[in-house]
C-alpha positions, 0 to 999 in steps of 0.5 A, a space after each residue: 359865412 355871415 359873421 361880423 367883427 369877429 376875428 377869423 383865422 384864415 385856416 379855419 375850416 368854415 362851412 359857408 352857412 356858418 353864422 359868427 357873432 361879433 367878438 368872436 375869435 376863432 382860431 387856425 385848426 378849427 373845422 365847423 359845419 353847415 348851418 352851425 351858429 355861433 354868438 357873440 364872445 365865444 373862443 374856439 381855440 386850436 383843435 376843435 371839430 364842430 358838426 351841423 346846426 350847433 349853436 355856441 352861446 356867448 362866452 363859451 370857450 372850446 379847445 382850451 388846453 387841458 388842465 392837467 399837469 401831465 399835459 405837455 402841449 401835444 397837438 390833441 381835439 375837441 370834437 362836437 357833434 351834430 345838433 348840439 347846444 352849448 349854452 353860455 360860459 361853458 368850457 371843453 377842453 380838448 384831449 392829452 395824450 391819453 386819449 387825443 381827444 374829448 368828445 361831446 356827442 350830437 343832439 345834446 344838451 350843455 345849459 350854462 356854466 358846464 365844464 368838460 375836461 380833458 379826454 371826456 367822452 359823452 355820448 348822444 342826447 345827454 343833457 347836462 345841467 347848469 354849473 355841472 363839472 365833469 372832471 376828466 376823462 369821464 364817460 357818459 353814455 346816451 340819454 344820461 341826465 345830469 341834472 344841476 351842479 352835479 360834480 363827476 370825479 375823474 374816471 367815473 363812466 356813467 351809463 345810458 339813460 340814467 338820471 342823476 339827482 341836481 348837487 350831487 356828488 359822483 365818485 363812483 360809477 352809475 349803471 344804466 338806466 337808474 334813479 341817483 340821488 342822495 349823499 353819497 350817491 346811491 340808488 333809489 329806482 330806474 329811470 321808469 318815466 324815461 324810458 317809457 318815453 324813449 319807447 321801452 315797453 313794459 316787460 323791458 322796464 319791469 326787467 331792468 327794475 328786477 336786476 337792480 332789484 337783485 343788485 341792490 336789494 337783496 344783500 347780495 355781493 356783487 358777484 353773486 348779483 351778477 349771477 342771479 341776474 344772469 340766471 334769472 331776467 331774459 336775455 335782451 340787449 337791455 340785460 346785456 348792456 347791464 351786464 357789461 357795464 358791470 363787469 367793466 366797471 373800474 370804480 366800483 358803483 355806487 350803492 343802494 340807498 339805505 333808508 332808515 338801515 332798512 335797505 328798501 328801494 324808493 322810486 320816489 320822484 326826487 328830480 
């Protein structure tokens, strides 16, 4: 382990090709994996579990007590993933007796200023703005982006591979694979150019546009939607996840954008 003065409890758990910056603490019950740097003036508090070749940028803090006031000391976990990069000032704070444990995937992305809190659960390759707060117990799946200063309410589950608007404000739920912008937050397309670089052909992608098609713009309530969408795209693991997604829906979701009170989509390129 290379590490310089830094403070090191003796308990922690450290892999010996761990690299510590200098004015960094890390605390008793703290677990971090092989090849995983950690810059100067970061704080990893009790309870954290760090996976492989992450890198912890200054001022980072992790494990911090929740700051919720149902939060009665219980000894709960932080827990972050393989190749995950957590840039400076960000802070995760670890789980309540609700779920024990915030969790933030591997390979993803949390730029400067992020705050995740307690009982949060992220999926793998998400990417996280700067300055983006997520409120807790919030769900995100993989391949999400939240662009800049995005605000996520409390509860909200947001679905994979969507793409949220920088500044935005997410009080409800977000379906998978979608385009989110404006105030309130509402559709306007799928996430198109993503997918096509994580390799979903074009049938699949012209699938996923015509369920939110039939979700979003054609005036229909949600369950009628849901039957149509049942009745009418091919069945695929795509149509499933959709599916599924609303139908555990406890929010609600979000809306389609309403554009000039003539409810048409847009896949105008607002990101």
């Amino acid at each position: 382990m290379n590490q310089t003065m830094a403070f090191i409890h003796p308990e922690a758990k450290i892999a010996p090709s761990v690299t510590i910056g200098p004015f960094s603490s890390i605390a008793a019950k703290v677990e971090i994996g092989e090849g995983t740097w950690i810059g100067p003036n970061v704080h990893i508090l009790d309870g954290v579990k760090i996976g492989k070749n992450c890198h912890i940028f200054p001022g980072a803090v992790l494990g911090g007590v929740p700051q919720d006031l149902k939060f009665k000391g219980e000894e709960t976990l932080a827990i972050i993933g393989d190749n995950t990069t957590i840039r400076e000032c960000v802070t995760i704070n670890r789980g309540t007796a609700s779920k024990g444990k915030t969790i933030v995937g591997s390979n993803c992305l949390l730029m400067a200023y992020v705050h995740v809190a307690h009982d949060c659960i992220l999926g793998d390759n998400i990417i996280l703005g700067n300055g983006t707060q997520l409120a807790g117990e919030v769900e995100i799946d993989d391949y999400a982006i939240l662009s800049g200063l995005v605000a996520v309410h409390q509860f909200v589950k947001i679905g994979g591979h969507s793409m949220i608007s920088g500044g935005s404000l997410v009080r409800k739920d977000v379906p998978p694979y979608l385009k989110v912008a404006h105030e309130p937050l509402s559709y306007v397309g799928i996430n198109s150019i993503g997918l096509r670089r994580r390799g979903f052909s074009n049938e699949i992608i012209a699938q996923i546009h015509d369920a939110y098609r039939l979700l979003f713009t054609k005036k229909l309530n949600l369950t009628n939607a849901v039957q149509q969408i049942k009745d009418q795209i091919p069945g695929s693991s795509e149509k499933e996840y959709i599916l599924n997604f609303l139908a555990c829906s406890k929010r609600g979701i979000i809306k389609g954008y309403n554009n000039n009170s003539n409810g048409n989509e847009t896949d105008n390129d607002l990101f």
